[in-house]
N, C-alpha and C positions, 0 to 999 in steps of 0.2 A: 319487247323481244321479237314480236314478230317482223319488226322492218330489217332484223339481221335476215343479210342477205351473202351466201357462202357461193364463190366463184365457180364454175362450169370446171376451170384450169386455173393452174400453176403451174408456170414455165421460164424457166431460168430466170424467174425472179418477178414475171410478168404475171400479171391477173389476165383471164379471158372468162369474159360473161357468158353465158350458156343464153341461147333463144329458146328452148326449151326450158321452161321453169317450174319446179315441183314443190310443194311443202313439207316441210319436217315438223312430224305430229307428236307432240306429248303425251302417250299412249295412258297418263293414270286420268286427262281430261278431253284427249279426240281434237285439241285446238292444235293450230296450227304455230312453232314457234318460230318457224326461220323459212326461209324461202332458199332452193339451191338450180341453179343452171344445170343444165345437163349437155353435156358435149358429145364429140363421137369419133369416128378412127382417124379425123385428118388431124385432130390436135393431141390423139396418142402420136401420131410421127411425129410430129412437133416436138413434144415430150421426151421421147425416146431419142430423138435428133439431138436435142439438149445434152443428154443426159451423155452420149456417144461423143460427144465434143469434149464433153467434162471428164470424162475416160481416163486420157491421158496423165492429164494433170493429177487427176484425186490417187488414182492409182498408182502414180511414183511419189506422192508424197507420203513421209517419212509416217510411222505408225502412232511415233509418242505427238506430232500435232494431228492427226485422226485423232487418237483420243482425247486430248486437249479440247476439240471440238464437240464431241460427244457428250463431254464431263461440263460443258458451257451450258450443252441443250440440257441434260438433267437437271443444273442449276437453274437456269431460266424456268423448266414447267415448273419447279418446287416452288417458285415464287408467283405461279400466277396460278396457284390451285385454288385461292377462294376465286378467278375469275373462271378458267374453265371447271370446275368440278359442278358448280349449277347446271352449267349448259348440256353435259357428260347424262346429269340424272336425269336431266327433260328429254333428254332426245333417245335415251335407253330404257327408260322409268327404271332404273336403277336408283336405291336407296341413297342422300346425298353422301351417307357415310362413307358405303362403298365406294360410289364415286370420288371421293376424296382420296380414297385408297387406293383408287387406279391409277388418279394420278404420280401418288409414287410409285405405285408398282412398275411405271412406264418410267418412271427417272431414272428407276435403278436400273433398267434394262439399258440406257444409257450408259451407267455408271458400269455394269459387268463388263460391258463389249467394249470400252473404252481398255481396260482391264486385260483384256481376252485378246484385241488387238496387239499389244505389249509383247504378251506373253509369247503368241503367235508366230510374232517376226523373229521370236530368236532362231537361227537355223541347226537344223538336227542332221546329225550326219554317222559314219560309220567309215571306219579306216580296216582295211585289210590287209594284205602281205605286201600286194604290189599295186593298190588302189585307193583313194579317197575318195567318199561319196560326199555330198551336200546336197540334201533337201528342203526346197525352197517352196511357199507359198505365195500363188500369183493370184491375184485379183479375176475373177470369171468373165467378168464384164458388166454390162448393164443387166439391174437388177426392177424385174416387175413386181410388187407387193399387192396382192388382192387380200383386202380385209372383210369383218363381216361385222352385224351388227348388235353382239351381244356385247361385245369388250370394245368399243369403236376406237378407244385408244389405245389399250396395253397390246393389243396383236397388232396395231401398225406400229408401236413401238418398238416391239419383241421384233421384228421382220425389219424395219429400218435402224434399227443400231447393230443390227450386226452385218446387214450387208454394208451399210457406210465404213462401218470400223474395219470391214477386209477390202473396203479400199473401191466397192463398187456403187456408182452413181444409181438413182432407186426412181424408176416410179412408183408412185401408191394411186391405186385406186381403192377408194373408201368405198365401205356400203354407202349406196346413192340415199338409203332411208335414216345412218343415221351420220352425217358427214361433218358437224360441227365440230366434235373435239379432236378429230383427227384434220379438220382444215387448220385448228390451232395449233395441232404438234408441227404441220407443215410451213407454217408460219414461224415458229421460235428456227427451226430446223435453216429455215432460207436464212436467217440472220447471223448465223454459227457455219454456213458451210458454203465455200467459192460458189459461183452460179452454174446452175446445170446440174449440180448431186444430188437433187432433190426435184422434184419434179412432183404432181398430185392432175389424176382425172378424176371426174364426175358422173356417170352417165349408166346407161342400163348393163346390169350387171353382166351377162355373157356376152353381150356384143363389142364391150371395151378389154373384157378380159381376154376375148380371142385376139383382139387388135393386137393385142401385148404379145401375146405370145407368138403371133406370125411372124411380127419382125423379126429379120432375121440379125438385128443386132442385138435384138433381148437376150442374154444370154442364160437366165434362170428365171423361173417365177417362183414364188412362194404363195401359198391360196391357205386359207383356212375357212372353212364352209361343212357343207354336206358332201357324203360319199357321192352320193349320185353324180354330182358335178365335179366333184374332187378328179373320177372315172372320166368324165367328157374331159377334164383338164389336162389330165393325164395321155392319154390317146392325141388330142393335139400336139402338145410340148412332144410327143414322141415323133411323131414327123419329121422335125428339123432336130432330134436331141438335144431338144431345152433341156436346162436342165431343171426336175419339178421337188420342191420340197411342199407336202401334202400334209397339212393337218385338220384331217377328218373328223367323222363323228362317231359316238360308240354306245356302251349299253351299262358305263359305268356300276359294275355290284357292290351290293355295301355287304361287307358278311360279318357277322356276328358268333365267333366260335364259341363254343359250348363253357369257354371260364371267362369270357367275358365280364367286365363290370359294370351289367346294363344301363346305372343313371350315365357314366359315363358314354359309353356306346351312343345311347339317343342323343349327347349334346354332342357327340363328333357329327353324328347323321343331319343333325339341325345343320351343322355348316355345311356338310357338304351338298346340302338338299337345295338348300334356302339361298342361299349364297349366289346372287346375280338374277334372283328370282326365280331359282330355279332354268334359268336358259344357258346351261354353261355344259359347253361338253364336256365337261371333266368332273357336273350335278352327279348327286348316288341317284342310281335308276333304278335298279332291283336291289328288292332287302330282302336277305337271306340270313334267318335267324334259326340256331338251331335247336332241334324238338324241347331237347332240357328247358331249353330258356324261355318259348314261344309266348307261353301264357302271360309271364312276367315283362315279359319286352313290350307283347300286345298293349298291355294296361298301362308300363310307362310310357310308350311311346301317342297313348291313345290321350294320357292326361296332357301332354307336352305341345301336342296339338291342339288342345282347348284353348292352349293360353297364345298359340303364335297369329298375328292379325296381318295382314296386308291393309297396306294401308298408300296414300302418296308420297311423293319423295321425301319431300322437305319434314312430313311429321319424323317428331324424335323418337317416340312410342311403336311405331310401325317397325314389321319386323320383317316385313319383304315387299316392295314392289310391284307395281303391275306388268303386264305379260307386255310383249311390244307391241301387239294389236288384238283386237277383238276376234281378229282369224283364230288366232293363239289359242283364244280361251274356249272358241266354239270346238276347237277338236280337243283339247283336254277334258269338255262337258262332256261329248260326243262320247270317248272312252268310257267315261266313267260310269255314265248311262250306258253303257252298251255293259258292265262289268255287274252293273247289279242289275239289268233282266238275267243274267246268266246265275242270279243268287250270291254274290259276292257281297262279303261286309264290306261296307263304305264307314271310314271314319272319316268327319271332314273338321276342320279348325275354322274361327268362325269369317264371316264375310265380310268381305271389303265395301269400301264405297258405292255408290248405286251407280255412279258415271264411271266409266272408262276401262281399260282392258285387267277388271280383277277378276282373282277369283282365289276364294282358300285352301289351303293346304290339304290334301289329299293323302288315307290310305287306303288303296285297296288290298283286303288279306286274302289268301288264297288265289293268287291272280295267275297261275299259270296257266290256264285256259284260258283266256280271254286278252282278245286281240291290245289290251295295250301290253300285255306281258313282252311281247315280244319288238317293242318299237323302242325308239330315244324318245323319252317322253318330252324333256325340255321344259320344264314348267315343274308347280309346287304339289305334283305326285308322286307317291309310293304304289310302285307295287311289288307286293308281301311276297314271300313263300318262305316252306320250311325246309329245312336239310335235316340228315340225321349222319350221312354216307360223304366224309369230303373228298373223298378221291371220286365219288358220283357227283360230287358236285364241281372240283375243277376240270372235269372230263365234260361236262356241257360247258362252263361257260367257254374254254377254249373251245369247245366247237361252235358255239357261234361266228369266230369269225371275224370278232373286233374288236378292240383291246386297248383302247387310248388309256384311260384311266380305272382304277378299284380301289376298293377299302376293305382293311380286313382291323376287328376289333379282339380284341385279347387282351390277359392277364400276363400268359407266357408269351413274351417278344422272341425268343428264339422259334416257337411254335409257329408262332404269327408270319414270320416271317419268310421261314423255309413254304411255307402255304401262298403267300405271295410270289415268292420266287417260283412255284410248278406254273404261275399266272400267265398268260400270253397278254401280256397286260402291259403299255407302254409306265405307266408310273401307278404305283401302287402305296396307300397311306396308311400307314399302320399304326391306330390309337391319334388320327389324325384326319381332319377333313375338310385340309387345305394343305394338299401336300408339294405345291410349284412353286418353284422361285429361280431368278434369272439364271442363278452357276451351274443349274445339271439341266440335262437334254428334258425336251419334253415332245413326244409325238406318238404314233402307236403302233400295234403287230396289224397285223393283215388287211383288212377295209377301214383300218383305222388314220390310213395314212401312209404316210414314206420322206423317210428324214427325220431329222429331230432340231427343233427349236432351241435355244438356250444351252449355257455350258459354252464349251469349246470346238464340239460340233457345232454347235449352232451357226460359230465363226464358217467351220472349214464350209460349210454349204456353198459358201461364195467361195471357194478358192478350187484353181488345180495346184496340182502338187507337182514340181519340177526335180527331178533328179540329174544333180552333175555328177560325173564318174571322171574322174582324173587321175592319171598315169601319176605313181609315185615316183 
């Protein structure tokens, strides 16, 4: 595997090798599996140039063959999922299962926007005494994709099926760290759609994503990363009024109401903990269980961790993954050592293999003092606290400030739910902890983001919206 070697560029159908060459590491053994080029801003204009010629054409053709197209690429990855789903796990140390998982998760992102495009094109309108209105959806233009490298395929997925399906030619810039299974979507992609609608660069990450967005024929970007950069992305695209759809990072709570059905509770939290190894911004980050339950929750959740293992991809037994690099694991150590000088219980589940970026499941209880209480852990830690006061309790977390994803556990669903809904919380999962899927929006309230992913929004992000008014 190591002689696979993944191109710099992809450009209206052309390979361009990078003279800059980097290695793609397999974070559960530190070896190197693939080699990638790395390019820079004169083969974004290249790119974007493509993509601006391809404009015309993609954009007046007709909606039912965009999806047609679409509904080929989702056929195509289902059928080459035992080939990328290996590469997906090595280059993310994502479990092979997961990774198998993505790959459909990214098919059907295919399949909705194929769907969503249909739907889309029919035009809406409104008649009055002396007037006919019709409103029409136009294609935005050329469409920049910056991915990252937790989901290396379903978020270039999610971002390219639904700018192709409104009709706008895409570049993708993958994360440069993990670029194989998203060179492969771009590959099935070139095969299913005229030359130029597709496009892919390679290269360090803010200095190809600013290339993007200066041009002034970009006409949107989509990013999904960290606030911090989400902020520099944001302030750019507003210069020229790109337009930016932002899916940020957040501090996802898992709460546990007071009639909760705790074994169940802790097997929603195993998923939405465990789930990508723990690096998914949509992971439960703070667990808030309340006073009634604390003890009880404590002990189930404390046995449930004894038995969960990290382990490498490929074992069947393994029950999460390694971190994507040894950075990873040094600052989740770093916390957690920083939580018990400060006298914090540390539960931890047992440890992974001696080589490469593991490390076990984590809880820490009573963690609100202490500095990882307040961060996006990313990784296979808990930290605890108690509630007794829920209106004290959704009064902090909306004042935090970021709100992508939450969980809330119950017995009473009408309960559950109206406590969800007080949430500044972009999706919320109720006795559930995997609550995304292609047909409804996904993005979040404040530093969480701007825009929403999936659904029929997800469509309009690429589109403006024309209004005819006609003399009756």
């Amino acid at each position: 595997m190591t002689d696979n070697r993944i191109p710099a560029a992809r450009i209206a159908g052309r390979i361009v090798e990078g003279g800059d060459v980097h290695d793609v590491i397999d974070p559960s053994t530190g070896a190197a599996i693939a080699s990638v080029g790395w390019t820079g801003a004169a083969d974004v204009e290249k790119a974007v140039s493509a993509g601006a010629q391809a404009f015309q054409l993609w954009s007046a053709t007709a909606a039912r063959e965009r999806a047609a197209a679409l509904r080929a690429i989702a056929s195509d990855l289902r059928a080459q999922t035992t080939d990328i789903a290996p590469l997906l796990a090595a280059e993310s140390g994502k479990l092979l299962g997961e990774a198998e998982g993505e790959v459909e998760f990214s098919a059907k992102y295919f399949d909705w926007f194929a769907d969503a495009a249909v739907i889309a094109e029919e035009e809406t309108g409104r008649t009055t005494a002396n007037r006919r209105f019709r409103v029409r959806r136009h294609p935005v233009g050329v469409v920049a994709a910056v991915g990252t490298w937790n989901f290396p395929l379903s978020i270039p997925a999610r971002k390219i099926a639904a700018s192709i399906a409104a009709g706008c030619p895409t570049v993708l810039k993958p994360s440069e760290r993990t670029p194989i299974s998203a060179d492969a979507l771009v590959r099935i992609c070139e095969r299913h759609l005229p030359r130029g609608v597709i496009g892919q660069v390679i290269g360090e990450g803010i200095e190809l994503t600013n290339a993007l967005i200066d041009d002034p024929r970009v006409a949107a970007v989509t990013f999904t990363g960290s606030t911090p950069i989400g902020k520099v992305i944001a302030e750019r695209a507003a210069r020229t009024l790109t337009r930016a759809c932002l899916e940020l990072g957040g501090r996802a709570p898992f709460i546990v109401r007071e009639d909760a059905d705790v074994a169940d509770a802790v097997e929603h939290l195993m998923v939405a903990k465990l789930r990508n190894n723990g690096e998914s911004c949509i992971a439960a980050n703070t667990l808030f269980v309340h006073a009634s339950l604390a003890e009880e929750f404590r002990d189930a959740l404390a046995a449930r961790l004894a038995g969960v293992r990290p382990g490498r991809q490929e074992e069947p037994d393994a029950d999460f993954g390694p971190l994507i690099d040894t950075r990873a694991v040094e600052r989740l150590r770093a916390l957690v050592a920083q939580a018990e000088r400060a006298g914090k219980r540390v539960v931890r589940g047992p440890e992974g293999p001696d080589s490469g970026a593991f490390m076990p499941a984590v809880l820490v209880e009573d963690a609100r003092d202490s500095e990882l209480y307040a961060q996006e852990i990313f990784g296979p830690v808990l930290a605890m606290d108690i509630y007794e006061d829920e209106d004290a309790l959704v009064s902090e977390i909306n004042g935090w400030g970021v709100g992508l994803a939450g969980y809330v556990c119950g017995r009473d669903i009408a309960a559950a739910q109206e406590l969800a809904e007080r949430l500044r919380i972009g999706i919320v999962g109720i006795n559930n902890g995997a609550p995304n899927t292609p047909e409804v929006p996904f993005g979040g309230f404040g530093d969480s983001g701007v825009g929403r992913e999936g659904g029929l929004v997800g469509y309009d992000e690429f589109t403006e919206l024309q209004t005819i008014s006609a003399a009756r």
